[in-house]
N, C-alpha and C positions, 0 to 999 in steps of 0.2 A: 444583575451581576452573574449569575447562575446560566442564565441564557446567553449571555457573549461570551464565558467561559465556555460553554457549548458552542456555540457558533465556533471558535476559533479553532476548537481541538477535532472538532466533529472531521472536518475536510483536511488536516493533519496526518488524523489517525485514516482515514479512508485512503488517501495520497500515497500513504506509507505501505496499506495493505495492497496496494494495487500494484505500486512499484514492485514490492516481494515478491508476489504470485506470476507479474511478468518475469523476472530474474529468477526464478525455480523453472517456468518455461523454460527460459532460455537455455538452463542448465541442462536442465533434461532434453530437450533438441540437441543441445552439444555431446549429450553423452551416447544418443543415439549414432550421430555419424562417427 
């Protein structure tokens, strides 16, 4: 149970971070021009 609760949240939370850190990019590229 403890493992497919992992499994599910693991690529969730990683998807999430990655989205974030591209959209702080992109802000920061925007604030540059």
């Amino acid at each position: 149970m403890d493992l497919l609760f992992s499994a599910i949240i693991a690529p969730i939370v990683v998807g999430c971070a990655i989205a974030f850190f591209k959209h702080m990019l992109e802000a920061r590229r925007n604030n540059n021009k």
